[in-house]
C-alpha positions in Angstrom: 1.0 137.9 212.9 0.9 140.9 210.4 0.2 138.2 207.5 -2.8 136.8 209.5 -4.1 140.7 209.3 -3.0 141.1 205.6 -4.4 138.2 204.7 -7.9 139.0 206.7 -8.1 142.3 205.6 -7.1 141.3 202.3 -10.6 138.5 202.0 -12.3 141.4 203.8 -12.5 143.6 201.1 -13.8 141.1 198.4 -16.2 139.1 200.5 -18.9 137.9 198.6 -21.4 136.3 201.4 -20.3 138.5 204.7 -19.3 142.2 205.0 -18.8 144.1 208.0 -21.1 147.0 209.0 -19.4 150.2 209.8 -22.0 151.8 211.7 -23.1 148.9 214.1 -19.1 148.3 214.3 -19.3 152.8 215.3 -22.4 152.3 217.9 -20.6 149.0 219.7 -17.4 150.7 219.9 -19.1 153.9 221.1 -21.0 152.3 224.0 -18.3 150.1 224.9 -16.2 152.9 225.2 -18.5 155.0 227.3 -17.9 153.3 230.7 -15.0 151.3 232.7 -13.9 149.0 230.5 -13.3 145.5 232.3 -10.6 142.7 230.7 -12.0 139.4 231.9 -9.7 137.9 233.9 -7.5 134.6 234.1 -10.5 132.1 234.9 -9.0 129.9 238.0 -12.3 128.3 238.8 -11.8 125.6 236.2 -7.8 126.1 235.2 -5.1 124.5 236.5 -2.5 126.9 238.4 0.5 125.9 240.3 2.8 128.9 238.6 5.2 126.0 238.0 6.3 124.0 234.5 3.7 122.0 234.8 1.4 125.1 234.2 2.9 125.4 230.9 2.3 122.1 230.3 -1.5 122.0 230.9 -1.8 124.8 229.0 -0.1 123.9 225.8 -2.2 120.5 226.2 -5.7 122.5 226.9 -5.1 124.5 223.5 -4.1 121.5 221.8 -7.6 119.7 222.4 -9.1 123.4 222.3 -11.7 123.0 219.1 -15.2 121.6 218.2 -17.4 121.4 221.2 -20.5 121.7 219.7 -22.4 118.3 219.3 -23.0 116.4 215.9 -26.5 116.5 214.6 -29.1 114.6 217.0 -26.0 113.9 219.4 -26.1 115.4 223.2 -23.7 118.0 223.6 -20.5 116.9 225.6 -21.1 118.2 229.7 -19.3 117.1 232.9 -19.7 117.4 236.6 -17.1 119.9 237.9 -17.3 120.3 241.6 -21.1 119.5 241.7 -20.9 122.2 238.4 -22.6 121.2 235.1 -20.2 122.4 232.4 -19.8 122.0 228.7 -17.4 123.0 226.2 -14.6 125.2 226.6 -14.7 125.1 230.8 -15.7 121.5 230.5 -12.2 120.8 228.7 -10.3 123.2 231.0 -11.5 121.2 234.0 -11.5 118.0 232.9 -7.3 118.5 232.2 -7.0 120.1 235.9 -9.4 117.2 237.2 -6.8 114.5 235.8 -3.5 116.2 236.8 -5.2 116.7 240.6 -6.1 112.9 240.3 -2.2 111.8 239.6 -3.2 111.2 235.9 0.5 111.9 234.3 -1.4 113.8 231.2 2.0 117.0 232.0 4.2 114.2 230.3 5.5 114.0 227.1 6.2 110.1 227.4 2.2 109.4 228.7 0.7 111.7 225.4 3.4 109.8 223.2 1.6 106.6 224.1 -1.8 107.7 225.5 -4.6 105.4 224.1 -8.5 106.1 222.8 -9.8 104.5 225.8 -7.7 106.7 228.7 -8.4 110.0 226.8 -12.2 108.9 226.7 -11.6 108.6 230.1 -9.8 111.5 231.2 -13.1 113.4 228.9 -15.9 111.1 230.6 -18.7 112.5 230.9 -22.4 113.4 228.8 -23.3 113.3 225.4 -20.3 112.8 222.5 -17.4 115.2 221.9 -16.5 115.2 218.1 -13.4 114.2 216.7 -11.9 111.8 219.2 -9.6 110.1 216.9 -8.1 113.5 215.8 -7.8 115.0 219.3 -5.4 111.5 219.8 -3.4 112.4 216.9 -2.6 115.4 218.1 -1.5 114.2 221.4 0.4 112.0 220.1 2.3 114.1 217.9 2.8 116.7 220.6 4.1 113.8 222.6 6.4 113.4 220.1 7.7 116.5 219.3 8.3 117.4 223.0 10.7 114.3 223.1 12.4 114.4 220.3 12.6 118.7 220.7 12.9 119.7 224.1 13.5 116.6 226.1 9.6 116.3 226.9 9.5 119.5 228.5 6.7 122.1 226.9 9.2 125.5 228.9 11.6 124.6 226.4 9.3 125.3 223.8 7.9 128.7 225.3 11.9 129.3 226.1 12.5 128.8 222.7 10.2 131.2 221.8 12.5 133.9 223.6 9.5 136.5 224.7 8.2 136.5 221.3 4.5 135.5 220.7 4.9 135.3 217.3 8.0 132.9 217.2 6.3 130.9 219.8 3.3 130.8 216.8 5.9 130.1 214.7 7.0 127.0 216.3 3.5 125.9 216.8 2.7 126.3 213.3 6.0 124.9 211.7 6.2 121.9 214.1 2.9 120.8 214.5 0.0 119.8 211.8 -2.7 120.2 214.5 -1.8 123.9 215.0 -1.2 124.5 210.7 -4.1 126.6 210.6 -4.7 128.3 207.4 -7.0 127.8 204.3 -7.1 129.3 200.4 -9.3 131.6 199.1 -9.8 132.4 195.8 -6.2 130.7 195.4 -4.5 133.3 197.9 -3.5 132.0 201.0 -5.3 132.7 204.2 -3.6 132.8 207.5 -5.5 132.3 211.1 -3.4 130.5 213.4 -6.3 130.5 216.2 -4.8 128.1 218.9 -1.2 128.6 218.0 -2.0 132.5 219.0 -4.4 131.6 221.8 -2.0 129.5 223.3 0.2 132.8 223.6 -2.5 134.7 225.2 -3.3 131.9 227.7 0.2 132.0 229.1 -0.1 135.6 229.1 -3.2 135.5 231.1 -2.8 132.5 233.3 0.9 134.2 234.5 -0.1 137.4 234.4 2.6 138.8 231.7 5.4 137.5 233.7 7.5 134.6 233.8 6.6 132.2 231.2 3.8 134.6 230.0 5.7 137.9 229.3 5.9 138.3 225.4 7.7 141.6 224.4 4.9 141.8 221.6 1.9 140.5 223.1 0.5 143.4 221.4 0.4 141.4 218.1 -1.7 138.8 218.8 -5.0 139.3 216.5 -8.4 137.9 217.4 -9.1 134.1 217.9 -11.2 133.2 214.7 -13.7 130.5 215.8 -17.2 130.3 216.2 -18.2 132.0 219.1 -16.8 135.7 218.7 -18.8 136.0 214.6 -22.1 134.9 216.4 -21.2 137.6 218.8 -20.4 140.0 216.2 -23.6 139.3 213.9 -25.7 139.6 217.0 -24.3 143.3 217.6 -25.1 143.6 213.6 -21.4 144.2 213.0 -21.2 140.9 210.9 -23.9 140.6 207.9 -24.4 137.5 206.0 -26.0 137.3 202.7 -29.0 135.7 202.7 -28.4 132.1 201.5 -25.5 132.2 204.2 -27.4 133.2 206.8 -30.0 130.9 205.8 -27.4 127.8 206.0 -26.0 128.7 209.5 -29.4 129.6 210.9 -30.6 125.9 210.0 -27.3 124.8 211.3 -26.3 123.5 207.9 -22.7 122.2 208.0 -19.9 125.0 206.3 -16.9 123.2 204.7 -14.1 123.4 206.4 -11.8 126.1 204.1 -14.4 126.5 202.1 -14.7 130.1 201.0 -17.9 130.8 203.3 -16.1 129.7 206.4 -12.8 131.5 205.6 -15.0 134.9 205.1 -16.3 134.5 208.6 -13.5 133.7 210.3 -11.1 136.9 208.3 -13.8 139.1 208.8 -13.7 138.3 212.3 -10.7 138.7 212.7 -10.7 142.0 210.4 -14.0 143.4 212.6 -11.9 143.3 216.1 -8.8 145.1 214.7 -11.5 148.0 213.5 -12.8 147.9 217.0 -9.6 148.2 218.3 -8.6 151.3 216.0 -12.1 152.6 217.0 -11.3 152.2 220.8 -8.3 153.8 220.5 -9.4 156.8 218.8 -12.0 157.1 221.9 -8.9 156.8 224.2 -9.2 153.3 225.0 -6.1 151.4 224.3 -6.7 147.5 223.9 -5.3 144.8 222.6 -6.9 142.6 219.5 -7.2 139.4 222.0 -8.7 141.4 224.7 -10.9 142.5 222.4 -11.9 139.1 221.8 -11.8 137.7 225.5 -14.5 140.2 225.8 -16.6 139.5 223.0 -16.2 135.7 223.5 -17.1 136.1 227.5 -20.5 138.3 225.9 -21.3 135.0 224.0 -21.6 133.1 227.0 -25.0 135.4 227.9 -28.1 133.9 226.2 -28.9 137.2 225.0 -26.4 136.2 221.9 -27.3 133.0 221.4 -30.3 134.0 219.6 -28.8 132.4 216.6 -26.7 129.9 216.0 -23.3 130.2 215.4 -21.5 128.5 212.3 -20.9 124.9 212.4 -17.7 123.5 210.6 -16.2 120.3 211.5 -12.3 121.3 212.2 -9.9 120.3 214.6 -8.5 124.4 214.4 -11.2 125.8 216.3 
């Protein structure tokens, strides 16, 4: 994890189209710091739970589909019917997985994502509107599939076992094994490292088993923030992200970013750059946290319509 900070803080400090504003990044920390501060907890409303190995499994799965669910222009954005719930993105994936396991669906087996076709995933996702990038979201089933099989004998606990209580060699393996989870990009011919669902993956098992069993990680701790596109619409709301103009201009028309294209990768580092301040911020006030509970807050804040005055950043990207 310390070369995804390197390499963020490294972008950080020659950004040409975003910089990160001390002073608003000051005032946040300030007034966050002034009260009870509450960690969002594990979400079981729309997760699937059973503390067994087929936990693991749902959750390796959830942050393998766990990217672009904002709609394509003049599309309907992708929504389900949870429990007579209207949901969309994030929860509408995270219930849609629990909705198939508690149907019999066999979506926890290695064998089943090997060989799962278009039409069952577009089934087990039914609902509103058009989620982007079917055909890679089936890739990267089917490799996982794979790689459980031919790794682990199908099972996704020998993966975290492998991992041996380290998030960052469970990364590792993520990253190494699996094209889905390679997330990383070039700037100015220096290579950038982000690594969001790998990490998040980490974090969720770390959550969802409350820092035991297969969710205790000796250095949780190192986790960094989840670079997508939620928490830098967060952070520009609070002022702590600024955009040049003709950026700011592009994401507030919802113009398309390329994907590893320097504008995107300055976002998504100083992002990631902006929470570990925060953090170092907090803890000077006497608040210890973590970089990814750092995020869950800010990316629970983004929920409120209050920052979704603007848009966020739109890149089409199976990493996030």
């Amino acid at each position: 994890m310390q070369e995804i900070l390197k390499t963020a803080h490294n972008v950080s400090q020659i950004s040409r189209q975003v910089h990160i504003n001390e002073e608003a990044l000051t005032d946040f920390s300030n007034k966050l710091a002034a009260g009870p501060i509450e960690i969002p907890p594990w979400d079981l409303r729309y997760h699937f739970f059973d503390g067994s190995e087929r936990t693991v499994f749902y959750l390796l799965l959830l942050d393998t589909l766990n990217f672009c669910f904002w709609p394509a222009r003049k599309k309907r954005r992708w929504e389900i019917i949870y429990k007579s719930e209207d949901l969309s993105g994030y929860y509408a994936l995270a219930a849609s997985l629990k909705k198939a396991i508690e149907t019999g669906i066999p979506i926890t087996s290695a064998e089943y994502l090997a060989g799962i076709s278009l039409d069952a995933l577009k089934k087990i996702l039914d609902g509103k509107g058009e989620l982007q990038l079917m055909e890679n979201r089936l890739h990267a089933l089917h490799e996982l599939g794979r790689f459980l099989l031919d790794k682990y004998d199908g099972q996704a606990i020998g993966l975290v076992e492998d991992a041996k209580n380290s998030a960052a060699e469970l990364v590792r393996l993520l990253v190494e094994n699996l094209s889905s989870f390679q997330d990383m990009a070039y700037y100015l011919d220096h290579k950038v490292y982000f690594c969001k669902r790998a990490q998040i993956f980490a974090a969720d098992l770390h959550g969802a088993f409350g820092g035991k069993d297969w969710g205790c990680f000796k250095n949780i701790h190192e986790l960094t923030a989840f670079a997508d596109y939620k928490l830098p619409q967060v952070l520009r709301h609070l002022g702590i992200l600024r955009y040049r103009e003709d950026l700011a201009k592009k994401v507030d028309q919802e113009i398309y970013l390329e994907a590893g294209g320097p504008e995107e990768v300055e976002i998504r580092a100083n992002t990631i750059w902006a929470v570990e301040l925060i953090r170092g911020a907090l803890s000077g006030l006497g608040k210890d946290l973590k970089s990814f509970e750092i995020d869950w807050i800010l990316w629970n804040m983004g929920q409120q319509n209050a920052f979704k005055a603007k848009p966020y950043h739109r890149t089409v990207t199976i990493f996030y």
